[in-house]
C-alpha positions in Angstrom: -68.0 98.0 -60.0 -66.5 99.3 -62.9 -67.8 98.7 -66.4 -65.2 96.5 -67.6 -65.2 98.2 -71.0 -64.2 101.6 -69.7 -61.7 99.9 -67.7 -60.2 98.5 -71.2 -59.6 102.0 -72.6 -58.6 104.0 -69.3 -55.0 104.7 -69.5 -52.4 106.3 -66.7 -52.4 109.8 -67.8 -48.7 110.4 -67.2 -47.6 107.6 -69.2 -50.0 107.4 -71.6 -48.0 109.2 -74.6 -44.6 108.2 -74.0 -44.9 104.3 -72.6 -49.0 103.2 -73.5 -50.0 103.6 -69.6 -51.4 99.7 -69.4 -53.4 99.9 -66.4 -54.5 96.9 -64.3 -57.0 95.9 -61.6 -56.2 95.3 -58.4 -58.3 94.5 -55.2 -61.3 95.5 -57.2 -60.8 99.1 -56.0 -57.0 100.3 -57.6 -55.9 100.8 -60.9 -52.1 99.9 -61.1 -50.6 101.4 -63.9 -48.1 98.9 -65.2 -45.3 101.1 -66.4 -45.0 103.8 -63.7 -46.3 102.2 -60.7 -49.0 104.8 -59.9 -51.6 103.7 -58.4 -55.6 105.6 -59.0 -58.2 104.4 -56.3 -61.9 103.2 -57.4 -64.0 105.9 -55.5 -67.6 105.1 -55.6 -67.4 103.1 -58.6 -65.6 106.2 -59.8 -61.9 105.8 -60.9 -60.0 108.8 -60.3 -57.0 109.2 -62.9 -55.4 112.3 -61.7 -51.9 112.1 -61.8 -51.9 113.7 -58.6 -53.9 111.3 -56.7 -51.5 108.3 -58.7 -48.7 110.5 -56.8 -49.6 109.6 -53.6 -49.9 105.8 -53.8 -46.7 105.3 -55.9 -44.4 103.7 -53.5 -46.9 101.6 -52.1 -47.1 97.9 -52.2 -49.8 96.7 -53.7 -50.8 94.2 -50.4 -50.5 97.7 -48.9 -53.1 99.8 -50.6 -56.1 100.3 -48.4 -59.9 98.8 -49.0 -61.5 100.6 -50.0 -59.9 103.7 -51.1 -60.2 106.9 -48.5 -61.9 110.1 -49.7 -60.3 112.0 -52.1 -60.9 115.8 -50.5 
């Protein structure tokens, strides 16, 4: 699990500037970023905020995201 604290301060790195980048947790393994949709798996207890890897998930329903995350290679 995450420590709740560093999941108060993480922020979606492509919004963070322009729109605050709220993100919120989701099926205890996904961070949801509330203003773009992007969606950063949990890895390992690892949250992985590259804008690339938020890329990937974007169009993804939420019910749709997998559990847990695959690998990131």
């Amino acid at each position: 699990m995450v420590n709740p604290e560093l999941l108060e301060i993480l922020r979606c790195p492509a919004c963070v500037r322009t729109t605050g980048g709220e993100l919120v947790l989701e099926r205890d393994t996904w961070l949801v970023c509330q203003d773009c949709h992007r969606k950063y798996p949990i890895v390992d207890d690892i949250p992985v905020m590259l804008i690339d890897e938020g890329d990937k998930w974007i169009e993804s329903r939420v019910e749709d995201l997998p559990v847990p995350p695959p690998p990131i290679s």
